[in-house]
C-alpha positions as CSV (number, residue, x, y, z in Angstrom):
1,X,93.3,5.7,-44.6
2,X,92.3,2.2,-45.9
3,X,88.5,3.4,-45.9
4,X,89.1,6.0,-48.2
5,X,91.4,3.4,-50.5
6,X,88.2,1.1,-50.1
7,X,85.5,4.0,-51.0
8,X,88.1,4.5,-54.3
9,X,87.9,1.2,-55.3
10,X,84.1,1.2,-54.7
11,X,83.8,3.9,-57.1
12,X,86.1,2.4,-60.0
13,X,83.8,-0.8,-59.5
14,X,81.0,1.4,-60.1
15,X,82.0,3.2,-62.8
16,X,83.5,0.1,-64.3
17,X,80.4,-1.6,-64.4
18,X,78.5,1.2,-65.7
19,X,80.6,1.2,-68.8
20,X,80.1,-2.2,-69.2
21,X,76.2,-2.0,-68.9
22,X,76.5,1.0,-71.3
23,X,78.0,-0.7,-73.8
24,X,75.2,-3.7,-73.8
25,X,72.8,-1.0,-74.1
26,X,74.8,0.0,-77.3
27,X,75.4,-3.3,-78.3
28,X,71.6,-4.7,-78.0
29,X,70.2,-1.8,-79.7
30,X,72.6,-2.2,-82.7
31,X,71.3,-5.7,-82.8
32,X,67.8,-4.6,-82.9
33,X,68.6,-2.6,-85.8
34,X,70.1,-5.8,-87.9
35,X,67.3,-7.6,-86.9
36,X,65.0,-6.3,-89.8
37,X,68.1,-6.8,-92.3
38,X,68.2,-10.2,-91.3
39,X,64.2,-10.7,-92.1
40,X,64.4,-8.9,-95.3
């Protein structure tokens, strides 16, 4: 059923980019936390 092997590669896309967006989130508010290091 190529739809379903579509639909499964949807999903790891997904999922993928989630982890990715995630990880900015992560990585941005660890930055925001330097930030007032850096001023001091």
């Amino acid at each position: 059923n190529p739809q379903a092997m579509n639909w499964d590669a949807v999903l790891k896309l997904l999922f993928f980019m989630h982890c990715i967006n995630e990880r900015r989130r992560a990585d941005l508010k660890s930055n925001i936390l330097i930030l007032p290091l850096w001023k001091n």
